[in-house]
N, CA, C and O atoms as a Tinker XYZ file with bonds, in Angstrom:
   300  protein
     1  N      5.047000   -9.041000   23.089000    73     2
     2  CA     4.152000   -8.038000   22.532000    64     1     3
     3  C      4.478000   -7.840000   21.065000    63     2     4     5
     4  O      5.639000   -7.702000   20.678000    81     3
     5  N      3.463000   -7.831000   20.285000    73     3     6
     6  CA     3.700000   -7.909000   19.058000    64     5     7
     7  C      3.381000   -6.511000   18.062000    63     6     8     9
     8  O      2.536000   -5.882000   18.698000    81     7
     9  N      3.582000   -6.019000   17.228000    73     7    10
    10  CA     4.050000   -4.812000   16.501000    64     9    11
    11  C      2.379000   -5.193000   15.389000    63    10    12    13
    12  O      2.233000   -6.098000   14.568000    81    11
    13  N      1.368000   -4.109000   15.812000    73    11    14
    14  CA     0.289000   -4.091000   14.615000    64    13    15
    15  C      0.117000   -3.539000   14.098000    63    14    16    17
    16  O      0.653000   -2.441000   14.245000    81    15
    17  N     -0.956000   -3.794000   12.797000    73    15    18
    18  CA    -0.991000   -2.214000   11.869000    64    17    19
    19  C     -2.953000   -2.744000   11.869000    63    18    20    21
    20  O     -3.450000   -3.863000   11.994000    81    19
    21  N     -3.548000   -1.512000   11.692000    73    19    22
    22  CA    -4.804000   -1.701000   11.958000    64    21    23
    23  C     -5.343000   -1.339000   10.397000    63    22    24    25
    24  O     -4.650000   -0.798000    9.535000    81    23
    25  N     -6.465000   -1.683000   10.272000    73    23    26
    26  CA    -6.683000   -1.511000    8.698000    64    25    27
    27  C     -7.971000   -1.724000    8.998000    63    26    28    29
    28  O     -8.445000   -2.593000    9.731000    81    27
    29  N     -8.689000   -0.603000    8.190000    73    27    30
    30  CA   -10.000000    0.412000    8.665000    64    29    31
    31  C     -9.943000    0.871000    7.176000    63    30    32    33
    32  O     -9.140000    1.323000    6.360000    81    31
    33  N    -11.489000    0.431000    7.303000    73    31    34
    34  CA   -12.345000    0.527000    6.042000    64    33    35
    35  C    -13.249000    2.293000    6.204000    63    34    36    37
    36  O    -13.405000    2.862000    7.284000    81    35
    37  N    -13.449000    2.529000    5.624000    73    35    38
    38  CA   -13.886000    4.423000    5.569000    64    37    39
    39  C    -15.147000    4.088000    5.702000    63    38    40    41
    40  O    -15.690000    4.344000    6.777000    81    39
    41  N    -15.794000    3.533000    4.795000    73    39    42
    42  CA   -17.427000    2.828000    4.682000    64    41    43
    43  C    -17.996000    2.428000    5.765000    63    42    44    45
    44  O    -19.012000    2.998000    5.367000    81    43
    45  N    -18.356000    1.938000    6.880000    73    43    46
    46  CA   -18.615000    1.329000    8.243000    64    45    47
    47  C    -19.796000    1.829000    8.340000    63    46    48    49
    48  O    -20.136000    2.932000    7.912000    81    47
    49  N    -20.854000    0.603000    9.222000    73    47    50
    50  CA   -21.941000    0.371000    9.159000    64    49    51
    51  C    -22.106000    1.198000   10.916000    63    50    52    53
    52  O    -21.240000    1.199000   11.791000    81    51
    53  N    -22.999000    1.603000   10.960000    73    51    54
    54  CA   -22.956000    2.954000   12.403000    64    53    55
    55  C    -22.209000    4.671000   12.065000    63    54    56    57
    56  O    -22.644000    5.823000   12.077000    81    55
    57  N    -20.902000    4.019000   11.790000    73    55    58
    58  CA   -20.105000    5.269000   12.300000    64    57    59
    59  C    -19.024000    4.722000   11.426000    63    58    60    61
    60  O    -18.580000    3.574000   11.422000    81    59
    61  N    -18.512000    6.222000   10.337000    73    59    62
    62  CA   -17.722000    5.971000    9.295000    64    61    63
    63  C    -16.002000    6.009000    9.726000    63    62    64    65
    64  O    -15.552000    6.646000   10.678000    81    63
    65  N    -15.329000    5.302000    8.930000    73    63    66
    66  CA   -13.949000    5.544000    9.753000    64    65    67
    67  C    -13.213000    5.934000    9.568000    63    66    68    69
    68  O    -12.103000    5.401000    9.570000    81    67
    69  N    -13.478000    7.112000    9.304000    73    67    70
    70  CA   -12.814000    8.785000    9.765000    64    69    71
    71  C    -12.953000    8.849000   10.958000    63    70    72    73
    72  O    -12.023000    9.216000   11.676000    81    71
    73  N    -14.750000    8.331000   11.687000    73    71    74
    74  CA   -14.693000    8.660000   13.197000    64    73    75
    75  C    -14.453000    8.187000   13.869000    63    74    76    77
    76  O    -14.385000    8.451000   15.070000    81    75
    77  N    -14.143000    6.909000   13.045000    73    75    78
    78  CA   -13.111000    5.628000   14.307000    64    77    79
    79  C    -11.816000    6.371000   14.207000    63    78    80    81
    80  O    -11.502000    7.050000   15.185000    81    79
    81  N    -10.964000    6.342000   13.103000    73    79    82
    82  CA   -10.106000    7.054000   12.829000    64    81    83
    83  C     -9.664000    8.374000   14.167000    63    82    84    85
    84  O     -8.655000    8.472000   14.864000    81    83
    85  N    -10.924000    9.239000   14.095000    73    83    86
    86  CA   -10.492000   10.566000   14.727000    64    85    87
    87  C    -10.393000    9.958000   16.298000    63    86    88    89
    88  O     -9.510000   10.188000   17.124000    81    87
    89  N    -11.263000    9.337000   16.401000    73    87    90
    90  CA   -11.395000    9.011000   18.029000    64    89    91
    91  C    -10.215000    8.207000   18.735000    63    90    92    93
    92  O     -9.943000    8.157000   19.934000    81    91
    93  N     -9.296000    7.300000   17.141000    73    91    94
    94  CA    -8.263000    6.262000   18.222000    64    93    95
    95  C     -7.088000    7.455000   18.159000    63    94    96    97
    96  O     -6.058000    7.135000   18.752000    81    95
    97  N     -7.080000    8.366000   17.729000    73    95    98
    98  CA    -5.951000    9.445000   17.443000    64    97    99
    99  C     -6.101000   10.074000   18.443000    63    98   100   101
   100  O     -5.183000   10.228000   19.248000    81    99
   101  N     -8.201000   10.955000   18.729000    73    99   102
   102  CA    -7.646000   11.472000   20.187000    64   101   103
   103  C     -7.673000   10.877000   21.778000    63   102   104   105
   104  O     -7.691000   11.439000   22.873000    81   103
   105  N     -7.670000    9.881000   21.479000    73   103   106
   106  CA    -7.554000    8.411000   22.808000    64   105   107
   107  C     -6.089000    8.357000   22.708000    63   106   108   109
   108  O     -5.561000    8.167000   23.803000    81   107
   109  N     -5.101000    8.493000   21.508000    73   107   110
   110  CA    -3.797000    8.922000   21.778000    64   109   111
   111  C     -2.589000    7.464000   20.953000    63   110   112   113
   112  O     -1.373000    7.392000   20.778000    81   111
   113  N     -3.843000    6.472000   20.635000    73   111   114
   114  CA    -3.274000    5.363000   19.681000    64   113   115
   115  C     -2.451000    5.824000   18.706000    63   114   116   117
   116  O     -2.908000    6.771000   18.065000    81   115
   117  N     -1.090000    5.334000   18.325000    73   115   118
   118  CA    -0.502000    5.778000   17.750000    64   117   119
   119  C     -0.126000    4.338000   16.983000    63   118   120   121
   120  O      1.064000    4.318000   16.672000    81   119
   121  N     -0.663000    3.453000   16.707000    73   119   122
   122  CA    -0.697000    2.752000   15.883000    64   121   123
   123  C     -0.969000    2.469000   14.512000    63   122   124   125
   124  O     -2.148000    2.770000   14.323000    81   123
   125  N     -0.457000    2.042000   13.476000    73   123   126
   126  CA    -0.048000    2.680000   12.461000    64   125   127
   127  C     -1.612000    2.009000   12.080000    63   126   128   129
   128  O     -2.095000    0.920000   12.389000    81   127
   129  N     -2.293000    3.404000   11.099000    73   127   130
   130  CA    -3.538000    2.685000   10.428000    64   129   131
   131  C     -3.855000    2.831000    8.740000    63   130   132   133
   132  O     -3.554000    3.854000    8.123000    81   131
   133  N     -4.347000    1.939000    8.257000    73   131   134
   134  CA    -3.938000    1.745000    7.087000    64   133   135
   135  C     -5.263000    2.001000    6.273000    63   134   136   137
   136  O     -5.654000    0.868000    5.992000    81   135
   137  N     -6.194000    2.958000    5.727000    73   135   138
   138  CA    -7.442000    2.851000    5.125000    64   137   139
   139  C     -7.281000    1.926000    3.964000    63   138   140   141
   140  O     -6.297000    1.773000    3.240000    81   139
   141  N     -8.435000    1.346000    3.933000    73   139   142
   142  CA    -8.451000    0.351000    2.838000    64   141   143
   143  C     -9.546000    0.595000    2.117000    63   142   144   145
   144  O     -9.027000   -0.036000    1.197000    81   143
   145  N    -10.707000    0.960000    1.609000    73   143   146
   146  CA   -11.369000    1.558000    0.856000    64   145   147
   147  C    -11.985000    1.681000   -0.672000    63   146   148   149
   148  O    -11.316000    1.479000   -1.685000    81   147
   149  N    -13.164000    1.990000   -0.656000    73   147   150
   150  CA   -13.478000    2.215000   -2.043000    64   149   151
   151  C    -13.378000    3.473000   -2.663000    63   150   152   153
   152  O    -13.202000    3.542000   -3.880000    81   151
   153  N    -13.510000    4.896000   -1.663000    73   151   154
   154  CA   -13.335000    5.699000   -2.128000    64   153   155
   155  C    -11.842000    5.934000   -2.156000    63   154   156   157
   156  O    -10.866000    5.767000   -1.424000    81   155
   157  N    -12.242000    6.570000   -3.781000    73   155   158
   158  CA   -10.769000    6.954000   -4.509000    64   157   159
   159  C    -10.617000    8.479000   -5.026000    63   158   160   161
   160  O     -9.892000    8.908000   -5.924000    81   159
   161  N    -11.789000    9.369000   -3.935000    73   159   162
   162  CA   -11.252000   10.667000   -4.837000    64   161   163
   163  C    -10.127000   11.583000   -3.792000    63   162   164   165
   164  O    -10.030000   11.184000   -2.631000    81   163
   165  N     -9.644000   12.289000   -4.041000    73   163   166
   166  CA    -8.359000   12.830000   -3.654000    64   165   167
   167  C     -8.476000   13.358000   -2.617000    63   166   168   169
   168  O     -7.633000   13.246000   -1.727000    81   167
   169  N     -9.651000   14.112000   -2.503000    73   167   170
   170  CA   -10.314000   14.715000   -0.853000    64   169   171
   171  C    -10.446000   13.800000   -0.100000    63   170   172   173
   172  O    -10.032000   13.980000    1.045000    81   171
   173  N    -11.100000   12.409000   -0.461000    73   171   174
   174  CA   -11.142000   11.149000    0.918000    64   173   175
   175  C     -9.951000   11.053000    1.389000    63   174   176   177
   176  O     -9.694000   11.328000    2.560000    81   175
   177  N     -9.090000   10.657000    0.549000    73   175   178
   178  CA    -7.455000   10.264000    0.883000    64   177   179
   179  C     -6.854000   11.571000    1.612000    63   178   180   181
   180  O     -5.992000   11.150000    2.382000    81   179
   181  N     -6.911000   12.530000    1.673000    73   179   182
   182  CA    -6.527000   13.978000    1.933000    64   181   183
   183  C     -7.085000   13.800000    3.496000    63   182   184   185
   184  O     -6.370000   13.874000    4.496000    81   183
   185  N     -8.187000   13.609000    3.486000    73   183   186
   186  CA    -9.123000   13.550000    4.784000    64   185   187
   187  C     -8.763000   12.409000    5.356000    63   186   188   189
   188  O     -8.911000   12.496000    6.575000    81   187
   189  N     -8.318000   11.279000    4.984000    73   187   190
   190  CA    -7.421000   10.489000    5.822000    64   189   191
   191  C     -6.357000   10.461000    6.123000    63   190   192   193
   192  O     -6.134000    9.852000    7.170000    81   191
   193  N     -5.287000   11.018000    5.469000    73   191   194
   194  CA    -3.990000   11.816000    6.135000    64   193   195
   195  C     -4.076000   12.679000    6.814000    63   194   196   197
   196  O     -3.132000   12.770000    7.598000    81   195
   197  N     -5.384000   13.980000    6.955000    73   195   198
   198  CA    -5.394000   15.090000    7.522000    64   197   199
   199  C     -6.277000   14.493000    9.280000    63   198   200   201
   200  O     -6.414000   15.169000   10.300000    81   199
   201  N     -6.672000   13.185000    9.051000    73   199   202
   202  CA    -6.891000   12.900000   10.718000    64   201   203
   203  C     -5.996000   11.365000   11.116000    63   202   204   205
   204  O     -6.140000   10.292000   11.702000    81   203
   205  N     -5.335000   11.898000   10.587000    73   203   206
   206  CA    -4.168000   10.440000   10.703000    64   205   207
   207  C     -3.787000    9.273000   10.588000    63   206   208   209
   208  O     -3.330000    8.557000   11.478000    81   207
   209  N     -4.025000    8.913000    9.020000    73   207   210
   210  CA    -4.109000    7.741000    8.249000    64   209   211
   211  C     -2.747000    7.684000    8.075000    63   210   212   213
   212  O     -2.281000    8.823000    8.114000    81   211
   213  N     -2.022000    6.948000    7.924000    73   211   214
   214  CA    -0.989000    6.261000    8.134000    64   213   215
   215  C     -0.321000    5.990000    6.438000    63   214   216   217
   216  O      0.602000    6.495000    5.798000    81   215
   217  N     -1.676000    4.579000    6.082000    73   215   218
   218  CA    -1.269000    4.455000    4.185000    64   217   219
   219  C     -3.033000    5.028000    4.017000    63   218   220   221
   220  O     -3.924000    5.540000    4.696000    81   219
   221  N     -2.721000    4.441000    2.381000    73   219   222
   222  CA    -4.235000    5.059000    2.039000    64   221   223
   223  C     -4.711000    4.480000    0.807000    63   222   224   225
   224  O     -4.674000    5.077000   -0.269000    81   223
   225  N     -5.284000    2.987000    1.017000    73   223   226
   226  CA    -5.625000    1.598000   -0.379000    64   225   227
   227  C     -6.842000    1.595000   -1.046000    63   226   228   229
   228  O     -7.832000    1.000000   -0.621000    81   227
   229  N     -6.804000    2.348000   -2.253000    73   227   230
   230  CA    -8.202000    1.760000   -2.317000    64   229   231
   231  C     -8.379000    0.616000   -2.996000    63   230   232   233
   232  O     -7.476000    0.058000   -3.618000    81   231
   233  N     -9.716000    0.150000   -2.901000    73   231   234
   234  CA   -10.642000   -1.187000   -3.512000    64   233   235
   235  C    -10.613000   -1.047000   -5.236000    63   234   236   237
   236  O    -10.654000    0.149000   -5.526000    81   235
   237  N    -10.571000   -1.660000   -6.089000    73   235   238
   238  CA    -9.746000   -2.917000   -5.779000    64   237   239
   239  C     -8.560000   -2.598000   -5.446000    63   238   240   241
   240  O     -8.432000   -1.386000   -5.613000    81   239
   241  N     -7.335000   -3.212000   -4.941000    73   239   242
   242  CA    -6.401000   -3.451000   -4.650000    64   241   243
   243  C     -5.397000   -4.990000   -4.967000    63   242   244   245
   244  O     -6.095000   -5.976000   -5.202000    81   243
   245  N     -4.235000   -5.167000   -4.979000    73   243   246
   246  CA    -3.636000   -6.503000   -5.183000    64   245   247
   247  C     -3.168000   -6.325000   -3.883000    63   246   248   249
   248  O     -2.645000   -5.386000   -3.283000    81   247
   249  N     -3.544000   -7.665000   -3.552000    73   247   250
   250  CA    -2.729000   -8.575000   -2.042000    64   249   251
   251  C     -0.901000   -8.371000   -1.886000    63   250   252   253
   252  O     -0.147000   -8.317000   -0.914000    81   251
   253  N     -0.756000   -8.319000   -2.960000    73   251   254
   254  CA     1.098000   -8.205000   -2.605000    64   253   255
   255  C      1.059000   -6.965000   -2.313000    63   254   256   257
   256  O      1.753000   -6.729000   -1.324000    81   255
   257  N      0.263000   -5.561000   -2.981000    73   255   258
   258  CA     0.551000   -4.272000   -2.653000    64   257   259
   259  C      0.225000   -3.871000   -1.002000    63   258   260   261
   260  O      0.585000   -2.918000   -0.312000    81   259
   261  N     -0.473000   -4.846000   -0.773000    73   259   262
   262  CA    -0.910000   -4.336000    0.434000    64   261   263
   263  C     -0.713000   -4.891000    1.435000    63   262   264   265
   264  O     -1.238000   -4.488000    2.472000    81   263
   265  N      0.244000   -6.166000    1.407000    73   263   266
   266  CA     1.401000   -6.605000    2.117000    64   265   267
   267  C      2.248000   -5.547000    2.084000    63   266   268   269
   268  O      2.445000   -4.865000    3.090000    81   267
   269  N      2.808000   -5.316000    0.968000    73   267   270
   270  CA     3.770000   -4.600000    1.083000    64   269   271
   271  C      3.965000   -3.519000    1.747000    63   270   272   273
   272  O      4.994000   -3.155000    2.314000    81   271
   273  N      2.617000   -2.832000    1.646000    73   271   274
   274  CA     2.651000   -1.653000    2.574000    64   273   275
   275  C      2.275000   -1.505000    3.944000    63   274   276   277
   276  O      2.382000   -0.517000    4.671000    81   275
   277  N      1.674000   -2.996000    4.257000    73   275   278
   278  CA     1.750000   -2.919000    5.923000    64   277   279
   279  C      3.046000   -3.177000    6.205000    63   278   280   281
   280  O      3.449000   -2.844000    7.320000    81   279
   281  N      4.057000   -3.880000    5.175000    73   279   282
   282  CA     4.829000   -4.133000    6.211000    64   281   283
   283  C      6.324000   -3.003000    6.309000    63   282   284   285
   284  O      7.383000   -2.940000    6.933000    81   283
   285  N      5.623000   -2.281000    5.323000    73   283   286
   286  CA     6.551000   -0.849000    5.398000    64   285   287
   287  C      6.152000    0.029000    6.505000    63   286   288   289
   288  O      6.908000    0.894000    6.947000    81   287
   289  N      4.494000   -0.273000    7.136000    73   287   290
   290  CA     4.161000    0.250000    8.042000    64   289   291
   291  C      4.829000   -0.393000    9.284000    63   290   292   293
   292  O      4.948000    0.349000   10.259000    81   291
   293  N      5.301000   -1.723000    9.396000    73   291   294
   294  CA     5.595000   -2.115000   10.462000    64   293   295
   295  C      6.742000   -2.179000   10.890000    63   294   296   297
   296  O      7.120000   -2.859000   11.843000    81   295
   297  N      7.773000   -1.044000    9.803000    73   295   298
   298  CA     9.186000   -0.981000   10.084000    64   297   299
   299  C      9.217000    0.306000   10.814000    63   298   300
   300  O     10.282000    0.746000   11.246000    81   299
């Protein structure tokens, strides 16, 4: 069994993911989740720690940073 980190975009086509977000939190997933994102104002990011975002990346982003921080998530 292997150790994941899930990485969830806020933007989502149906249903935004905050409400994926809220729903794998109250289903009880405790798997570490990582928003990756375009929005960058301080309330989005706030609102993804406050329903249990894990890290919090926005777009653009560099590939090493965001290695880096899954795999700080996966310690």
């Amino acid at each position: 069994m292997g150790i994941t980190v899930t990485v969830l975009d806020v933007m989502l086509p149906g249903m935004s993911g905050y409400k994926v977000l809220e729903a794998l939190r109250k289903d009880g997933v405790t798997t570490p989740v990582l928003m990756l994102t375009a929005k960058d104002g301080e309330y989005d990011e706030a609102d993804a720690f406050d329903l249990g975002a894990d890290d919090y990346v926005t777009k653009p982003f560099s590939t090493v940073v965001l290695l880096a921080r899954m795999s700080a998530l996966l310690r």
